[in-house]
BANUVO-272734 format. One record per residue (C-alpha): residue number from 0; residue in three letters; x negated, y negated, z negated. Coordinates in nm, 2 decimals, padded with zeros to 4 digits, m for minus. Example, Ala and Ser with C-alpha at 12.3 -4.5 7.8 and 13.67 -1.06 7.14 Angstrom:
<pts>
+-----+------+--------+--------+--------+
|  nr | rest |     xx |     yy |     zz |
+-----+------+--------+--------+--------+
|   0 |  ALA | m01.23 |  00.45 | m00.78 |
|   1 |  SER | m01.37 |  00.11 | m00.71 |
+-----+------+--------+--------+--------+
</pts>
This chain:
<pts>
+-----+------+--------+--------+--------+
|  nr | rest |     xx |     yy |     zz |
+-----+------+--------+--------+--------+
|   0 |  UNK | m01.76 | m01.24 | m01.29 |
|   1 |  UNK | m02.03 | m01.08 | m01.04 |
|   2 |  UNK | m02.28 | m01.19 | m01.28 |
|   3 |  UNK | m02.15 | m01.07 | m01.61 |
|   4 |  UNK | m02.34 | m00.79 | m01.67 |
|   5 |  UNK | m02.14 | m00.76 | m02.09 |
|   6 |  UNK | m01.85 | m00.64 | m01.88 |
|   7 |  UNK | m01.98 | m00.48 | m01.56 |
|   8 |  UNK | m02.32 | m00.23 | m01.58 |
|   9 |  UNK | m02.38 | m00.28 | m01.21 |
|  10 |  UNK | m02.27 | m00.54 | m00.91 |
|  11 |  UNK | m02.07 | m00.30 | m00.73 |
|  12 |  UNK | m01.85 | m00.25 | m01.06 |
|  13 |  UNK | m01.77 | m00.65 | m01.07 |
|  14 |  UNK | m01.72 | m00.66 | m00.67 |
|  15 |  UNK | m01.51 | m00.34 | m00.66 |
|  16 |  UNK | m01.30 | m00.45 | m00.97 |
|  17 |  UNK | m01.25 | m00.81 | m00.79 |
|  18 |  UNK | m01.11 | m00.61 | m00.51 |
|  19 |  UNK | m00.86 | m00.46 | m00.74 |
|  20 |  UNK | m00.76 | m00.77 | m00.81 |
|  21 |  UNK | m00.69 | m00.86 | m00.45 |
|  22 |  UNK | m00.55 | m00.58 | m00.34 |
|  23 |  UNK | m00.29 | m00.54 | m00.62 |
|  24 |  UNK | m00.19 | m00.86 | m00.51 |
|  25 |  UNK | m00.09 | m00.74 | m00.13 |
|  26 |  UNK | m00.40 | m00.84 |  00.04 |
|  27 |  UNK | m00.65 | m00.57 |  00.22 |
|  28 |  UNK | m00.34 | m00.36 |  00.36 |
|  29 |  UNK | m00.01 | m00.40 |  00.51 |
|  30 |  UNK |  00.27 | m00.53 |  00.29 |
|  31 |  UNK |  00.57 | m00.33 |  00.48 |
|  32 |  UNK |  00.76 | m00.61 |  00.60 |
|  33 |  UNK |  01.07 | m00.44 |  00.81 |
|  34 |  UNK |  00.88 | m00.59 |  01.16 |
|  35 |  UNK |  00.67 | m00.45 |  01.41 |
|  36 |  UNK |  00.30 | m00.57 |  01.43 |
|  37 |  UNK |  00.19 | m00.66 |  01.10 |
|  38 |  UNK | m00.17 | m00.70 |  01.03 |
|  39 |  UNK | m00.33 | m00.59 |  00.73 |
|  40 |  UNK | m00.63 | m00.82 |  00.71 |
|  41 |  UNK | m00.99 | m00.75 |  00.49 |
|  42 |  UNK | m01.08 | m00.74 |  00.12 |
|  43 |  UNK | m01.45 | m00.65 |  00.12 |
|  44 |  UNK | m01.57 | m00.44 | m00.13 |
|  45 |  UNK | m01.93 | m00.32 | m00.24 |
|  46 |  UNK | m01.94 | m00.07 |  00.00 |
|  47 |  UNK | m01.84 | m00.35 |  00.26 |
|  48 |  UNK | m02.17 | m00.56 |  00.15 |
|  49 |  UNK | m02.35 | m00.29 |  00.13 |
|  50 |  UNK | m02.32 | m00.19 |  00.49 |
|  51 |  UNK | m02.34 | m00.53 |  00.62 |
|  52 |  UNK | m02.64 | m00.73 |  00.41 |
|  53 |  UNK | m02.85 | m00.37 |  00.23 |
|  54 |  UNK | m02.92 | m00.57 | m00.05 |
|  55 |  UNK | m02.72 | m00.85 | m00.19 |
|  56 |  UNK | m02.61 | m01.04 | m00.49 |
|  57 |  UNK | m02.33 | m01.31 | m00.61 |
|  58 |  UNK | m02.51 | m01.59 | m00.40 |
|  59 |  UNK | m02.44 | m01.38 | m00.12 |
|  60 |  UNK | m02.10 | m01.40 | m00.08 |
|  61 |  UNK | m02.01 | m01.69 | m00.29 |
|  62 |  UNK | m01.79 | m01.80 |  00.02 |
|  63 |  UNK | m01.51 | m01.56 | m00.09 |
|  64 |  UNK | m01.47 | m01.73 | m00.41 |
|  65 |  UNK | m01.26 | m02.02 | m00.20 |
|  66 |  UNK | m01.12 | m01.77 |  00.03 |
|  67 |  UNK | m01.37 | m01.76 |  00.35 |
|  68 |  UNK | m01.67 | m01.55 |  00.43 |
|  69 |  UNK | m01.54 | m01.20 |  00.49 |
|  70 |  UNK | m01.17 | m01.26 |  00.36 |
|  71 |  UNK | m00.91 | m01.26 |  00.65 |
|  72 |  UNK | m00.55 | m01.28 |  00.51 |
|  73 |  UNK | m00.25 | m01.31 |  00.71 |
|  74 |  UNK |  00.04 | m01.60 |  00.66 |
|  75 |  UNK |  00.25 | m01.34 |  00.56 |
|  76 |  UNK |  00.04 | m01.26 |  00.27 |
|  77 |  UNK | m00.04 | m01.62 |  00.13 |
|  78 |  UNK |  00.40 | m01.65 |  00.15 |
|  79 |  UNK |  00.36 | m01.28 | m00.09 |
|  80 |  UNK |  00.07 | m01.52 | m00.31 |
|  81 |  UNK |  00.29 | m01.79 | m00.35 |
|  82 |  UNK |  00.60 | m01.52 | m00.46 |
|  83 |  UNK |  00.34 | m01.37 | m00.69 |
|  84 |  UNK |  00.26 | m01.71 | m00.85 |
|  85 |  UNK |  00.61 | m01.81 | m00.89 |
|  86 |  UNK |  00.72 | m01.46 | m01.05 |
|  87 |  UNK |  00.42 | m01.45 | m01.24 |
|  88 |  UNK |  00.33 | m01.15 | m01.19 |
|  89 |  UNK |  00.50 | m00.96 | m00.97 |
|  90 |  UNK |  00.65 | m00.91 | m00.58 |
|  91 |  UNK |  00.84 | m00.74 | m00.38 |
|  92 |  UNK |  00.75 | m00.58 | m00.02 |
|  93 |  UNK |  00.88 | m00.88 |  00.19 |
|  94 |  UNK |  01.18 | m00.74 |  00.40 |
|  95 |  UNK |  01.39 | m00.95 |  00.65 |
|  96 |  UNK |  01.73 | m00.77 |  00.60 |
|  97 |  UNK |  01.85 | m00.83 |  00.24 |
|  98 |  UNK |  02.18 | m00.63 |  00.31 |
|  99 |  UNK |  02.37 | m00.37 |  00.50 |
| 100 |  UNK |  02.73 | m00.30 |  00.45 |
| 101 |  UNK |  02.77 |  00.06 |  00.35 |
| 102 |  UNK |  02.38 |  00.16 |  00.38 |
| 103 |  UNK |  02.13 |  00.12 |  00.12 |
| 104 |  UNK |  01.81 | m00.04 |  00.19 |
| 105 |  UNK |  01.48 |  00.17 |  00.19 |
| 106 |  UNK |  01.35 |  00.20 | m00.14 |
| 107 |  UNK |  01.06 |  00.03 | m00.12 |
| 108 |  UNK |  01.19 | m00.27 | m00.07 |
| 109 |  UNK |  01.38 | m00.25 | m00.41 |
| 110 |  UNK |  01.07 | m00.17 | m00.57 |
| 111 |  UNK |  00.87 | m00.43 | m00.80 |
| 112 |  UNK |  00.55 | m00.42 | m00.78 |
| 113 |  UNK |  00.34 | m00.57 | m01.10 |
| 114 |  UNK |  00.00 | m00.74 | m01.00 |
| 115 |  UNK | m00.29 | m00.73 | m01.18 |
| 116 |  UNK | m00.35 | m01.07 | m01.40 |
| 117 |  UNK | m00.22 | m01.22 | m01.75 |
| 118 |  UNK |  00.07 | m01.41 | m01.79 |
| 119 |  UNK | m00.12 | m01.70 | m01.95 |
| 120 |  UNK | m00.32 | m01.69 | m01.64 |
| 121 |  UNK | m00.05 | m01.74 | m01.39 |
| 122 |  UNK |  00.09 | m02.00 | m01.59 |
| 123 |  UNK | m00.19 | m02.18 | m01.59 |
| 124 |  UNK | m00.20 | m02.18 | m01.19 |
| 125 |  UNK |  00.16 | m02.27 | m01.20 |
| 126 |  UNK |  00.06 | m02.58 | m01.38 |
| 127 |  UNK | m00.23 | m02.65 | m01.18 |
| 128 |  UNK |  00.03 | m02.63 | m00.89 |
| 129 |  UNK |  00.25 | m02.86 | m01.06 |
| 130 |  UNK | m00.04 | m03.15 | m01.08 |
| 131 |  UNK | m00.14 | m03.13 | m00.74 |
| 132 |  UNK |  00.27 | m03.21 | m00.60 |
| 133 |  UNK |  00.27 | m03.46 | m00.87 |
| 134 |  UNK | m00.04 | m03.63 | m00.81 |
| 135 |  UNK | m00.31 | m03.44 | m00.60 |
| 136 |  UNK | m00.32 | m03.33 | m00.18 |
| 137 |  UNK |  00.05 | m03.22 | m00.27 |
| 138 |  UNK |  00.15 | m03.60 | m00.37 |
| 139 |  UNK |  00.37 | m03.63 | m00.01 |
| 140 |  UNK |  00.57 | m03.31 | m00.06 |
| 141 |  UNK |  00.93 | m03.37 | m00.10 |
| 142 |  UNK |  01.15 | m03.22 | m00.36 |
| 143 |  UNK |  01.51 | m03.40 | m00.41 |
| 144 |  UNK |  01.65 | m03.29 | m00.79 |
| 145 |  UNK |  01.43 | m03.01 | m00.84 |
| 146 |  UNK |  00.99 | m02.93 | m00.96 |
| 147 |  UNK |  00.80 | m02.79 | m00.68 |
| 148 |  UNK |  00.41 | m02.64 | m00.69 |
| 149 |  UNK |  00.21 | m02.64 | m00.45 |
| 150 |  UNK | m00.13 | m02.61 | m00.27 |
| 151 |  UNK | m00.35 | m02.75 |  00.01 |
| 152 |  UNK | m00.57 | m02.57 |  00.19 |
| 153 |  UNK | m00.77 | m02.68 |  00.56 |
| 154 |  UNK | m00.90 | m02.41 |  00.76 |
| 155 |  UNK | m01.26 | m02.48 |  00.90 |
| 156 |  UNK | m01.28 | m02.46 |  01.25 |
| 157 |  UNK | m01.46 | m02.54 |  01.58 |
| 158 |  UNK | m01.26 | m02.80 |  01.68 |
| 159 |  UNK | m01.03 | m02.99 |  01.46 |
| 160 |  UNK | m00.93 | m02.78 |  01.12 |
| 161 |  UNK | m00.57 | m02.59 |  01.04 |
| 162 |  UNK | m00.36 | m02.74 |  00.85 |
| 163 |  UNK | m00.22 | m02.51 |  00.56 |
| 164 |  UNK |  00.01 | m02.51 |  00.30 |
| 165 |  UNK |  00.09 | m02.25 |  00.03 |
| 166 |  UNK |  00.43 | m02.34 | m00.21 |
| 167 |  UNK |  00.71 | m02.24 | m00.42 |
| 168 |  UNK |  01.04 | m02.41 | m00.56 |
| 169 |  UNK |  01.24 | m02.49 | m00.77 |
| 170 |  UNK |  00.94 | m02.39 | m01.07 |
| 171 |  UNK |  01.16 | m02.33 | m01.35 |
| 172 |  UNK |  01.39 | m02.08 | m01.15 |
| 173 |  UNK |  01.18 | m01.98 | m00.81 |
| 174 |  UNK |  01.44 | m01.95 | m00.51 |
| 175 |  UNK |  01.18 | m02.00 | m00.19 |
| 176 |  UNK |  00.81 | m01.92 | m00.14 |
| 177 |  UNK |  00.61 | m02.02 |  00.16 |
| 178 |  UNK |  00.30 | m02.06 |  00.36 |
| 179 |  UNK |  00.26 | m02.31 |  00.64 |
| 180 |  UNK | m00.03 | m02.28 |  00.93 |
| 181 |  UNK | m00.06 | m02.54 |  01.19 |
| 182 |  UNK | m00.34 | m02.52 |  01.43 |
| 183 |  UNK | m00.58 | m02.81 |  01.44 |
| 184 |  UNK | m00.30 | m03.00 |  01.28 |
| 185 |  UNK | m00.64 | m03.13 |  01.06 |
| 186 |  UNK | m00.64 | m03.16 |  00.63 |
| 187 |  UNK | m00.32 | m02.96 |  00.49 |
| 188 |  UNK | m00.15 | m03.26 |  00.37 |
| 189 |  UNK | m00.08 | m03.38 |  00.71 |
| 190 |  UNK |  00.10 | m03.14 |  00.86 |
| 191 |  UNK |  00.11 | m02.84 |  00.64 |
| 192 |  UNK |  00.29 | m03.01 |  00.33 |
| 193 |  UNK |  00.55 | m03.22 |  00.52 |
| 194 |  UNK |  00.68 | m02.93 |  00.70 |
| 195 |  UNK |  00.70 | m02.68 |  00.42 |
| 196 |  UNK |  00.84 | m02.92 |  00.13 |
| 197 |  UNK |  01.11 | m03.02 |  00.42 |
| 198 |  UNK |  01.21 | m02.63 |  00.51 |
| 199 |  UNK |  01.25 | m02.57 |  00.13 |
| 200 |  UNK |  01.47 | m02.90 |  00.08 |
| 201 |  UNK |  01.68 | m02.76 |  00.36 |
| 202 |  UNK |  01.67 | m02.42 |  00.16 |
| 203 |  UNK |  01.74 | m02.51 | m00.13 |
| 204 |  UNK |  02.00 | m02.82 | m00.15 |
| 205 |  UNK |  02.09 | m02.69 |  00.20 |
| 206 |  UNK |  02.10 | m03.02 |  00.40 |
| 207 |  UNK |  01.78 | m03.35 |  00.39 |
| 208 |  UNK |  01.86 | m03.65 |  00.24 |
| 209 |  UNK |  01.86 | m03.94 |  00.54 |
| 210 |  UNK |  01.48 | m04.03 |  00.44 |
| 211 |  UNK |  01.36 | m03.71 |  00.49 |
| 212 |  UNK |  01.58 | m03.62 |  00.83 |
| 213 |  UNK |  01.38 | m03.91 |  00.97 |
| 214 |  UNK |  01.05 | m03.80 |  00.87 |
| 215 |  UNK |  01.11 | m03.44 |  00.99 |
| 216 |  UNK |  01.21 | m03.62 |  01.32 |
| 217 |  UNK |  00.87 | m03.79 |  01.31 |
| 218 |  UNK |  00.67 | m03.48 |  01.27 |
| 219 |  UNK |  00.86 | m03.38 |  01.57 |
| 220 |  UNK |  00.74 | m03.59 |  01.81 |
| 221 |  UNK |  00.44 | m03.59 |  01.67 |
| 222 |  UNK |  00.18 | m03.43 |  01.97 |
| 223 |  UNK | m00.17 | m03.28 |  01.83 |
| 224 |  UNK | m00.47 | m03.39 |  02.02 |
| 225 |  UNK | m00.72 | m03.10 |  02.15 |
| 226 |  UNK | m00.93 | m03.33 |  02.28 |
| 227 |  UNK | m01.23 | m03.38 |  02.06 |
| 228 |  UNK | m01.50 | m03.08 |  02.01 |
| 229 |  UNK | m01.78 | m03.06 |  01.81 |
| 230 |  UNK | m02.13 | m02.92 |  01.93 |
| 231 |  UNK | m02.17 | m02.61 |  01.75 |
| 232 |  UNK | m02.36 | m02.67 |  01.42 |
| 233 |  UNK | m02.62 | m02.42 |  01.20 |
| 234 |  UNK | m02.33 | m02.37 |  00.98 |
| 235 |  UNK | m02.11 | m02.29 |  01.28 |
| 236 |  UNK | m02.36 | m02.03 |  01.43 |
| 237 |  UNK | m02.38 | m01.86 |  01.08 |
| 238 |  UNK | m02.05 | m01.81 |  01.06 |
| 239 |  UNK | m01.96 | m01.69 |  01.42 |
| 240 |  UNK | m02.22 | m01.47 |  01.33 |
| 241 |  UNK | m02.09 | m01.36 |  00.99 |
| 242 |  UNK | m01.75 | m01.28 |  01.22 |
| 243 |  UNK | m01.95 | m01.09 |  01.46 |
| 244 |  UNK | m02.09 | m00.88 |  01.21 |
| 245 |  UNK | m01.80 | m00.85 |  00.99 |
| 246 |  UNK | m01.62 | m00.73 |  01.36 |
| 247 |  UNK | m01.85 | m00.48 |  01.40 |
| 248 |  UNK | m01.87 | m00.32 |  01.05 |
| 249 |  UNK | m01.49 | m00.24 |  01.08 |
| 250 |  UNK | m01.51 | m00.11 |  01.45 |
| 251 |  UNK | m01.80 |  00.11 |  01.27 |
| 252 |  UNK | m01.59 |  00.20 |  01.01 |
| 253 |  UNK | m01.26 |  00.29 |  01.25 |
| 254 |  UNK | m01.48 |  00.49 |  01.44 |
| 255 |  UNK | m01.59 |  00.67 |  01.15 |
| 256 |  UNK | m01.23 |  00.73 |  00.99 |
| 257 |  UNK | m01.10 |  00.84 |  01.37 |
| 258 |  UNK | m01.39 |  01.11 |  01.39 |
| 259 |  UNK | m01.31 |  01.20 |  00.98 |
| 260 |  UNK | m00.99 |  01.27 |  01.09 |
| 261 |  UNK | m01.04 |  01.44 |  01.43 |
| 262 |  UNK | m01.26 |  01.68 |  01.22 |
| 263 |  UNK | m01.00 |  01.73 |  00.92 |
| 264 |  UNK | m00.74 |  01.77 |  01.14 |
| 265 |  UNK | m00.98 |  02.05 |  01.37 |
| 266 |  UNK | m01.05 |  02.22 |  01.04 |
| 267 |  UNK | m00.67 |  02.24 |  00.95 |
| 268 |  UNK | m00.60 |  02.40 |  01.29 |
| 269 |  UNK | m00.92 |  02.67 |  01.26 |
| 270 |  UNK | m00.78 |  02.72 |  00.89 |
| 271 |  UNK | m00.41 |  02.79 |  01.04 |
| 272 |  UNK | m00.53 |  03.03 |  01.29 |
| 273 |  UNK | m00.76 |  03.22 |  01.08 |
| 274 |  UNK | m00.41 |  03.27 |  00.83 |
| 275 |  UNK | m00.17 |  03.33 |  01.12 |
| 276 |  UNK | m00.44 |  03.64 |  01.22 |
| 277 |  UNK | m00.46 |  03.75 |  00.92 |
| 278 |  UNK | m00.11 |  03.76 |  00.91 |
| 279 |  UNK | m00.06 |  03.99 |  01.17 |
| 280 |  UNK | m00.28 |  04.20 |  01.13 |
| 281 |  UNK | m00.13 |  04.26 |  00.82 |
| 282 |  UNK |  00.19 |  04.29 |  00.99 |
| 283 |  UNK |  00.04 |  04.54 |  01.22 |
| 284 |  UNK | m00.11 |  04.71 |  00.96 |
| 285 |  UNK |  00.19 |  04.80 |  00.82 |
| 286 |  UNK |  00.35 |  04.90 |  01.11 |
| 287 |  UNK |  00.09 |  05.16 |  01.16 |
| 288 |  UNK |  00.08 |  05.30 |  00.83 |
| 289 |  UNK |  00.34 |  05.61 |  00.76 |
| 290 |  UNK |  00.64 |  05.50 |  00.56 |
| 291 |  UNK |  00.61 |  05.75 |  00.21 |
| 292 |  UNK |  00.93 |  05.69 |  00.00 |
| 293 |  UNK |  00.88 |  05.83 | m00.38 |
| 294 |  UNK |  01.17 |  05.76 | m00.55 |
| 295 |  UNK |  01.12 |  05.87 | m00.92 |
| 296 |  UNK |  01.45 |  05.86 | m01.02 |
| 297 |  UNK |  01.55 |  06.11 | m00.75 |
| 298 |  UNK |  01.22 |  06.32 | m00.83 |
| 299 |  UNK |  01.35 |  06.32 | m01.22 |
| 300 |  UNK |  01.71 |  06.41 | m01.12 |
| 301 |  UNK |  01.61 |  06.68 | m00.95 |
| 302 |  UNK |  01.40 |  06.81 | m01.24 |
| 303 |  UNK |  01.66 |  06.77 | m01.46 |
| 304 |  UNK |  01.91 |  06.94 | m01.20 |
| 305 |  UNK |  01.63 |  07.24 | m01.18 |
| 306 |  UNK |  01.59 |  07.28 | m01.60 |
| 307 |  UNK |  02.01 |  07.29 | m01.62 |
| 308 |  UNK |  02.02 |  07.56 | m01.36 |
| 309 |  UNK |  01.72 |  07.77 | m01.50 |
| 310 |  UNK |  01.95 |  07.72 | m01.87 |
| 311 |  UNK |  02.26 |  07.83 | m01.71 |
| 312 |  UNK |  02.04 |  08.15 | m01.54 |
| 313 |  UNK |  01.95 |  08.19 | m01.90 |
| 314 |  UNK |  02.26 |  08.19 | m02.06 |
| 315 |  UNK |  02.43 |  08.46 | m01.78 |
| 316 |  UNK |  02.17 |  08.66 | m01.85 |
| 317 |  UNK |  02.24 |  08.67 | m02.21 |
| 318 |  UNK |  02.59 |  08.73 | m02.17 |
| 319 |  UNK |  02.51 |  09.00 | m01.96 |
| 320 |  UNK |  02.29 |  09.14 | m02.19 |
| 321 |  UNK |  02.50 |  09.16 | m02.48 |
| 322 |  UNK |  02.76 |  09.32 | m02.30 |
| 323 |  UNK |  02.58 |  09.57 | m02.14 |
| 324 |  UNK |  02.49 |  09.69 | m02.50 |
| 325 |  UNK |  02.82 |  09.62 | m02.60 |
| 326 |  UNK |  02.95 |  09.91 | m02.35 |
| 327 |  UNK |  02.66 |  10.13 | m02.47 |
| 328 |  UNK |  02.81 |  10.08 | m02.81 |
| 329 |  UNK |  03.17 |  10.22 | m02.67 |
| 330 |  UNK |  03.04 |  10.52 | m02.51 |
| 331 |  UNK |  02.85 |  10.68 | m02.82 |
| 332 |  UNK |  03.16 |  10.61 | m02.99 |
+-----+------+--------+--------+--------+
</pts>
């Protein structure tokens, strides 16, 4: 994809649209879950590489193409993947309380939200899910009476590797999705799939079957050994140094969006002023200025009032007249 330059002019346009993948999918920002403390993780974009290496290309940060390097992702968020994955397509903001009696919930838990990616290509992922419970790291996963797909993953780490497990079930009708973490419990089929194909038994058919009640006891007194530590490797230091950097770009950039915003919000506050002055000295304005009324229609009535009395002058006048000769007219008679 970073290298298809048919469908991308430049780098930065593959790496940025990647990202759009990612993020449409929940990762890079906070899903919303109804409980305090949620993390939002990192997507890195081009600007993100740009910052951090100046100049860079696909073999730079081929590492995110399994899901290392510069990606952190929360649990949460691989549960949302594997809700994705079993939709097909789509999610909803995770949310603890499904119900309450006479309230609605917020709207944006009711909200779907459609991901970016084909239908064929989710299929395709669903099947690959599929093969690996049937036959792949997934082959121990239990699922009494129904399909489940799934997927290993082991964290790297210092000491001994995470564990990790990513799932869904049943695969025809999806009722569970969920992500399993357990610290240096080594490879994800040790710990990881066990313990999440055993929480969605219980989900789904809503009791174990007496086999697996005796390996879920197992894993139970099963103790993890911290023991053993490695010395630290080249690989190692590169990629505490990787975190380091990565650590420091986003402390850079927080302390570039705190100052943005302490300026915005000093410009919106010099902008408010400068209105609410002009504001009164518009108000004072006004209050010195003399008050003129010129009301037309009293200025025409009058007029009108002035023209009926100069008719009526007239017309006396008239009558006057023409009796005064009228009398005149008497007398030489």
């Amino acid at each position: 994809m970073l290298s298809n330059r048919k469908k991308y002019k430049t780098l930065d346009d593959a790496m940025d649209r990647w990202r759009d993948y990612m993020v449409s999918m929940g990762f890079g920002y906070k899903l919303g879950i109804d409980l305090p403390g949620e993390k939002r993780g990192l997507i890195p974009n081009a600007e993100f590489y740009d910052n951090a290496f100046g100049r860079w290309n696909p073999l730079s940060v081929i590492s995110i193409s399994i899901g290392q390097g510069e990606i952190n992702l929360t649990p949460l968020q691989i549960a949302n993947l594997g809700a994705i994955i079993a939709n097909r397509g789509y999610y909803y903001a995770p949310h603890v309380v499904r119900k309450i009696q006479g309230v609605q919930l917020k709207q944006k838990y009711l909200k779907r939200h459609k991901v970016m990616g084909t239908p064929q290509a989710f299929n395709e992922v669903v099947a690959g899910m599929v093969s690996s419970a049937h036959g792949g790291t997934c082959a121990h996963a239990v699922h009494p009476g129904y399909t489940l797909a799934g997927k290993t993953g082991t964290a790297q780490n210092r000491g001994k590797d995470h564990s990790v497990f990513m799932g869904f079930a049943p695969v025809e009708s999806p009722k569970i999705a969920i992500a399993v973490y357990v610290e240096n419990g080594g490879f994800g089929a040790v710990y990881g799939v066990p313990i999440g194909s055993l929480m969605m038994e219980q989900y789904i058919n809503g009791k174990l079957t007496p086999h697996d009640e005796a390996q879920a006891v197992s894993i139970q007194n099963r103790h993890i050994s911290y023991s053993f530590k490695r010395k630290m490797t080249l690989s190692d230091s590169l990629r505490l140094d990787s975190i380091k950097r990565v650590t420091h770009i986003k402390d850079s950039l927080r302390l570039v969006r705190e100052r943005q915003n302490i300026e915005a919000k000093q410009r919106a506050n010099q902008l408010k002023a400068e209105r609410d002055a002009k504001e009164k000295e518009k108000r004072q304005q006004m209050l010195n200025d003399p008050i003129i009324k010129d009301d037309e229609e009293i200025r025409i009535k009058t007029e009108k009032e002035d023209k009926n009395k100069d008719k009526d002058r007239d017309q006396t006048n008239s009558v006057k007249k023409k009796d005064k000769e009228n009398r005149r007219t008497d007398d030489k008679k």
